[in-house]
C-alpha positions in Angstrom: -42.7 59.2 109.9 -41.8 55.7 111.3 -45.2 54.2 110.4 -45.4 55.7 106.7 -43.0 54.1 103.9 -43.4 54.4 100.1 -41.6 51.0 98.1 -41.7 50.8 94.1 -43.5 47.3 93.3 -44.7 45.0 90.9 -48.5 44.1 91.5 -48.4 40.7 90.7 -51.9 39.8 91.6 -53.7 40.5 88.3 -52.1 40.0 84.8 -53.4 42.3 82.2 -54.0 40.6 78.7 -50.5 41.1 77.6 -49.4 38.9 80.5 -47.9 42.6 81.8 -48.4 43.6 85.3 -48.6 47.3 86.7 -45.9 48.9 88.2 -47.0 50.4 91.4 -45.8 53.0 94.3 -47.5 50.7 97.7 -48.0 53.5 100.2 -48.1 51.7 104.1 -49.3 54.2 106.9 -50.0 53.1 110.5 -50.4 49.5 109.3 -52.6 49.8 106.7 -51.4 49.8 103.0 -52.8 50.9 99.2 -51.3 51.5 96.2 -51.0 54.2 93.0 -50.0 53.2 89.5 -46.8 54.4 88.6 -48.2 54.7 84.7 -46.1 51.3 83.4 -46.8 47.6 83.3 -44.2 45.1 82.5 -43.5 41.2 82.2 -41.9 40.0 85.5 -39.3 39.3 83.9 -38.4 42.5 83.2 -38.0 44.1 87.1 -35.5 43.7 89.1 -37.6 43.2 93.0 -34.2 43.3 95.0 -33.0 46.7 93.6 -36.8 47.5 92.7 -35.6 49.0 89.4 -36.5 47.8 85.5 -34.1 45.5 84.1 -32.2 46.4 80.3 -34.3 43.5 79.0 -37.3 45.7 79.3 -37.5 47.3 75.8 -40.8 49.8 76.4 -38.6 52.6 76.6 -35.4 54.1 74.3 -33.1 54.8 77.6 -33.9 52.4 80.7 -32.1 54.5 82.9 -34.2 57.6 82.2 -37.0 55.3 82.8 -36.0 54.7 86.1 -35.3 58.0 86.9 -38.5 58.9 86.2 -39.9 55.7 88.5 -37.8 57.1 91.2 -38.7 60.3 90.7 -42.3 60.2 91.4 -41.4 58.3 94.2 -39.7 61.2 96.4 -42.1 63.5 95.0 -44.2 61.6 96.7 -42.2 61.4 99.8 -41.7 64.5 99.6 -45.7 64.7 100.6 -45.2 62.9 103.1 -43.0 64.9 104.7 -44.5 68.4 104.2 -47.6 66.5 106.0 -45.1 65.4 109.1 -43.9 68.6 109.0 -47.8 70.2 109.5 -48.8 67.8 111.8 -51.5 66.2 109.6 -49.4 62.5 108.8 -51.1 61.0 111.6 -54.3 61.8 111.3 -54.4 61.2 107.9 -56.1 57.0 106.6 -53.9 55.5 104.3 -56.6 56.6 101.6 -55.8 59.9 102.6 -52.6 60.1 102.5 -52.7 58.6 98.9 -55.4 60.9 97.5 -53.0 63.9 99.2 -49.9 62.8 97.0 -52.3 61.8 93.9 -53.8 65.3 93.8 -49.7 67.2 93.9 -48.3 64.6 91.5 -52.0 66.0 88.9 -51.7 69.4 90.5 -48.7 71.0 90.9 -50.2 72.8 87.9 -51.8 76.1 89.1 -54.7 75.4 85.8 -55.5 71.6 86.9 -55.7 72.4 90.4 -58.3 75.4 89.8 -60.0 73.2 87.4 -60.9 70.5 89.7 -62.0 73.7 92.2 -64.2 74.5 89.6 -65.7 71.3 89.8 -66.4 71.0 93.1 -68.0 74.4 93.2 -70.2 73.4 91.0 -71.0 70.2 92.6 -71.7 72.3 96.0 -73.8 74.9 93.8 -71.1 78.0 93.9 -71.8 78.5 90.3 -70.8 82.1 90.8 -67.4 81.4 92.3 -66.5 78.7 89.5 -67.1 81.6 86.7 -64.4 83.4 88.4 -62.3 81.0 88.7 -63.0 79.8 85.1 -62.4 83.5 84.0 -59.3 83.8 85.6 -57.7 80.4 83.8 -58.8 82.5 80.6 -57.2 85.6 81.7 -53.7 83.6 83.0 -53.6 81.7 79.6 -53.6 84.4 77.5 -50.9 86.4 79.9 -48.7 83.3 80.3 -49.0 82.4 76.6 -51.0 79.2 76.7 -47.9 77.7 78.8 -49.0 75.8 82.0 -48.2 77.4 84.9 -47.2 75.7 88.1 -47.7 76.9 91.5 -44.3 77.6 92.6 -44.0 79.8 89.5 -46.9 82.4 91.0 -44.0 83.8 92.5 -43.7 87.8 93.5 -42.1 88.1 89.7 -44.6 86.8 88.4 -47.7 88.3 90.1 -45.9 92.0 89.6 -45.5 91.0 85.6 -49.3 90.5 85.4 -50.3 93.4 87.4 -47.9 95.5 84.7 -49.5 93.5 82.1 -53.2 94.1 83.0 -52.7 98.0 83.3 -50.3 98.0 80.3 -54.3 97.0 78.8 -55.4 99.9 80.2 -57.6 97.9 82.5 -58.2 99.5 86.4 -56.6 98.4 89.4 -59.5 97.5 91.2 -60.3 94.9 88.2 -56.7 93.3 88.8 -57.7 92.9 92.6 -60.6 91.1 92.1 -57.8 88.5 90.0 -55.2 88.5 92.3 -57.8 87.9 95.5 -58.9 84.6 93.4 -55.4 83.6 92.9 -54.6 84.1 96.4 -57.8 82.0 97.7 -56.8 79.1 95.5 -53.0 79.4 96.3 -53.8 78.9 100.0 -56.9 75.9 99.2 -53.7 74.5 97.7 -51.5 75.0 100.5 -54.4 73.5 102.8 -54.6 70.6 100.3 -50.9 70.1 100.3 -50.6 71.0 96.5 -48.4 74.3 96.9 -45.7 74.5 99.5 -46.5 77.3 102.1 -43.0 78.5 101.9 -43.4 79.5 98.3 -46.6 81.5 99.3 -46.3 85.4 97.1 -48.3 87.3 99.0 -46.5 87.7 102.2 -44.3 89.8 100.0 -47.2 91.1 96.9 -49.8 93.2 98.0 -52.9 93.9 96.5 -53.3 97.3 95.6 -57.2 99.1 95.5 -57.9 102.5 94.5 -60.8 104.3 96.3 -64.0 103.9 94.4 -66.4 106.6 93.5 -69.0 106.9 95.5 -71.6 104.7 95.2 -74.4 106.0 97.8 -76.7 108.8 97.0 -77.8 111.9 98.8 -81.3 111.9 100.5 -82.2 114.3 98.1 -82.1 111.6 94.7 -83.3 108.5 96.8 -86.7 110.7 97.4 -87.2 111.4 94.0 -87.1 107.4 93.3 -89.3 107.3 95.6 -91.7 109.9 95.2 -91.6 108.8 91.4 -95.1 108.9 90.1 -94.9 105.9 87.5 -97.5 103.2 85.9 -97.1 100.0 85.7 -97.1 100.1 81.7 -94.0 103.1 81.5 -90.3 101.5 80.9 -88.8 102.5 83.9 -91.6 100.7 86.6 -90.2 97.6 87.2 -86.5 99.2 87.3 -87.9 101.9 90.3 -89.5 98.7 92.0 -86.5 96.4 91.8 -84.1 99.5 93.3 -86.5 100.7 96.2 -87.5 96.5 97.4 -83.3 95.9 97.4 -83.2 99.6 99.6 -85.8 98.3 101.7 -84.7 95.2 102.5 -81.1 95.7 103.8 -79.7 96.9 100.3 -80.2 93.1 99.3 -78.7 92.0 96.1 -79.8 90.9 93.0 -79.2 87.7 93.0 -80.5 87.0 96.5 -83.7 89.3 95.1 -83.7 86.5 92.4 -84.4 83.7 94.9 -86.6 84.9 97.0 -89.3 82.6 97.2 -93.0 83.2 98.3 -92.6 81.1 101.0 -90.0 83.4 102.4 -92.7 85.4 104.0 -94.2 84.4 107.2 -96.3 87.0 109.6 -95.3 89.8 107.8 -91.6 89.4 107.9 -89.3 88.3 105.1 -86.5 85.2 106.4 -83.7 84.4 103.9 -80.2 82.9 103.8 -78.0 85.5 101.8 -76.3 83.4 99.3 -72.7 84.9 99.6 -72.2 84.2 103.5 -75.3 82.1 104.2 -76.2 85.0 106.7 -79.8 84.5 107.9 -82.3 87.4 107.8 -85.4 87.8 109.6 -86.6 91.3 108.0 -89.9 93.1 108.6 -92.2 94.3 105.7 -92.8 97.8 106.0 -96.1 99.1 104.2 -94.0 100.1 101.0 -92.3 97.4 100.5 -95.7 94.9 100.9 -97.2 97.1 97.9 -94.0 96.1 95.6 -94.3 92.2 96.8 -97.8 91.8 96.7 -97.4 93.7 93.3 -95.1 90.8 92.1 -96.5 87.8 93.7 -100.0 88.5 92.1 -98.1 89.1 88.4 -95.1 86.1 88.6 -98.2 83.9 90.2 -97.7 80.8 88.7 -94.1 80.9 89.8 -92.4 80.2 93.7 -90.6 83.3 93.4 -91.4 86.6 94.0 -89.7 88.7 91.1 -89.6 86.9 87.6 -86.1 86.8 86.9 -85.4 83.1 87.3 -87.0 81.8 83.9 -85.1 78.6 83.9 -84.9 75.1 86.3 -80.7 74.6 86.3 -78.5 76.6 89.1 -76.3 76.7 85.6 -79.0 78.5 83.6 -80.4 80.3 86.4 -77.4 81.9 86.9 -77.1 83.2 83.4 -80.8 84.4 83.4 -79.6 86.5 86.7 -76.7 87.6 84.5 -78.4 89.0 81.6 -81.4 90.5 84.0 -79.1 91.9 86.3 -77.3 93.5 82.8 -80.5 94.8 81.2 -81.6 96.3 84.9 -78.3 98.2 85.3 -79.0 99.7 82.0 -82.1 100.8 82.6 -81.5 102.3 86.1 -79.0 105.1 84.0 -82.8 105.9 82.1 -84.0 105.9 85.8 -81.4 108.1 86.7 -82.0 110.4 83.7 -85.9 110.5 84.2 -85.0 111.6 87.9 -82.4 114.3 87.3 -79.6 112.3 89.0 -76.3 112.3 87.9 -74.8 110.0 89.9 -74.2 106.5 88.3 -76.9 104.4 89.0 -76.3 100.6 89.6 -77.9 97.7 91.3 -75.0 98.4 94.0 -76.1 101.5 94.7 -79.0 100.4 96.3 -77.0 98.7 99.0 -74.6 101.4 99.6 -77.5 103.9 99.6 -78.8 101.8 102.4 -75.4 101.9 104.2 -75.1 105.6 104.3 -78.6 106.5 105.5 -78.1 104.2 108.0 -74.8 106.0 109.3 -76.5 109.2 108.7 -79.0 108.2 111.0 -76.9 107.2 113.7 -77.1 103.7 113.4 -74.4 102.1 114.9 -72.0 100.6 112.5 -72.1 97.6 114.4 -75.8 97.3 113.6 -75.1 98.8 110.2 -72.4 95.6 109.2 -75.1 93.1 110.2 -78.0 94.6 108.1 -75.4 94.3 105.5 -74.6 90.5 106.5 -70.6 91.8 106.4 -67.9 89.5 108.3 -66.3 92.3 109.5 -66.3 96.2 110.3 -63.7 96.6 108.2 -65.7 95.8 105.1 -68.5 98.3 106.5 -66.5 100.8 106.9 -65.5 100.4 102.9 -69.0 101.0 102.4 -68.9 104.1 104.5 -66.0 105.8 103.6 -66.7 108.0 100.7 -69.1 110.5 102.9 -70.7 113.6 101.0 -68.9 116.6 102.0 -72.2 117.7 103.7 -72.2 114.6 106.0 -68.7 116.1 106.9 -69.6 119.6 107.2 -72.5 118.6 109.9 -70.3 116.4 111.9 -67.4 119.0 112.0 -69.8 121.5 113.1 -70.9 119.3 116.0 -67.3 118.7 117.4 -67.2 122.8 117.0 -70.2 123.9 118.3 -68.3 124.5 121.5 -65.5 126.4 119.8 
């Protein structure tokens, strides 16, 4: 850390109106020097450039000696930066500009809300508008739990993440609705270790774990998925556009609904449908079988004046867009349970069942699972086999009386 020094100065350069001057912290790092206000201006006559502290004739403040605690203070927090960058070896790699924005952003951030909030922005700015609502929502949900009180990084302790998981089921909320808040916090705790903001010794969850319950299953049975199918319905009755919507996302990979909201016309070339899933910017290269050309032909002839294929996009914005998939995606799930009624199936209906659906048939027809996980665009097995693990007891039965048939 030779070539990296922090000293307390007085910019003298540029005189504000009051004939003050800016008290500064004048970072130098491999030769090269820049500076951060400190927050306080005074006359030169008023510092002290030996001991580099404010003189008692300084009367800005009711106690100069808190004063220049406070001065020195923000001094070895940022030294202490410094440090915790030596210590990782980023300090030498790091500009002078770097280094600076590094301790700017833990001196603003070593609240937990600030830091997300500035995440949110950036999201935004990249056009994650999906991932920035759930980080927004979870500011919401840590306010109200931590009683409007900021809450700083190194107080996401173990203690603390077990008091909100008590909290959120004292609500009578469901485990796997905490998980899906405490995988957020954990992604922006360790962006903030990455970004020097939280100290990677202080991280909870090498001691919390996040707890799931198994789901119910999601996938249905042959049986159902033929009666969508085999579903004699007119364009005019409720249900036509729901049936569509569910047997195009089967038939394309299980795809979602907000990647189904995207897809453009010119997506299609030679009879094949290319796309970048949104999620994991996975590209597909999918074939149109004859089904699934009746449903996009179907839509491309009604939603013509449009450059995508299903009209649920009514709006220009990635902001509005993403509420108009919101509220279709909303009314959709609604109707599939009138779907599901009209068909005689009792099994939940959702826009995810689709997906798994597609998963399961897949596995019952002996499609590797390798295959299977990147049909699904998944970044691991582990994540297929999630999708696969709550099997009919009929899928079972057959397989046990394979491994028996010799018995």
């Amino acid at each position: 850390m030779s070539n990296t020094n922090i000293v307390v100065s007085l910019d003298t350069r540029r005189a504000k109106k009051d004939g003050t001057y800016p008290l500064i912290l004048r970072v130098g790092h491999n030769a090269r020097t820049t500076s951060m206000p400190v927050g306080i201006s005074l006359l030169e006559k008023d510092w002290d450039a030996e001991s580099r502290t404010v003189k008692k004739s300084y009367n800005g403040t009711l106690s100069i000696t808190r004063l220049n605690n406070l001065i020195q203070k923000k001094k070895a927090e940022a030294m202490d930066m410094i440090l915790k960058l030596e210590e990782n070896d980023k300090l030498q790699t790091l500009s002078v500009k770097s280094v600076r924005d590094k301790i700017e952003k833990q001196s603003t951030s070593g609240s937990f809300y600030e830091f997300t909030q500035s995440q949110v922005a950036e999201l935004k700015k990249a056009n994650r508008i999906g991932t920035a609502r759930s980080y927004h929502g979870l500011i919401s949900v840590l306010k109200t739990f931590h009683k409007g009180k900021d809450l700083l990084f190194r107080e996401v302790n173990y203690n603390f993440l077990t008091k909100l998981e008590t909290y959120h089921r004292g609500n009578g909320n469901q485990l796997n609705g905490l998980a899906v808040y405490m995988r957020t916090i954990r992604a922006i705790y360790n962006k903030a270790i990455k970004d020097g903001v939280a100290d990677k010794k202080l991280y909870p969850f090498d001691d919390y774990k996040i707890k799931t319950i198994p789901t119910q299953k999601r996938a249905l049975d042959w049986e159902f998925l033929k009666r969508i199918i085999d579903l004699k319905i007119e364009p005019h009755e409720p249900y036509f556009k729901v049936r569509n919507y569910f047997l195009a996302s089967y038939m394309m990979y299980g795809m979602n609904f907000k990647d189904m909201a995207y897809l453009e016309k010119k997506d299609i070339v030679n009879g094949r449908i290319s796309y970048r899933r949104d999620k994991t910017s996975k590209l597909y290269d999918i074939k149109i079988t004859d089904n699934l050309k009746t449903i996009l032909d179907y839509y491309i002839t009604q939603n013509a004046d449009s450059k995508y294929i299903f009209p649920i996009l009514k709006r220009d914005t990635l902001i509005l867009q993403d509420k108009d998939i919101i509220g279709a995606r909303k009314r959709y799930n609604q109707k599939l349970k009138g779907l599901a009624e009209k068909c005689g199936i009792e099994t939940n209906l959702t826009s995810y069942v689709s997906r798994h659906s597609f998963a399961t048939q897949a596995m019952w027809n002996e499609i590797p699972i390798n295959a299977i996980s990147t049909m699904l665009g998944h970044s691991s097995l582990k994540t297929t086999e999630t999708y696969l693990k709550a099997l009919p007891s009929n899928v079972l039965d057959s397989y046990n009386s394979r491994i028996l048939k010799n018995v």
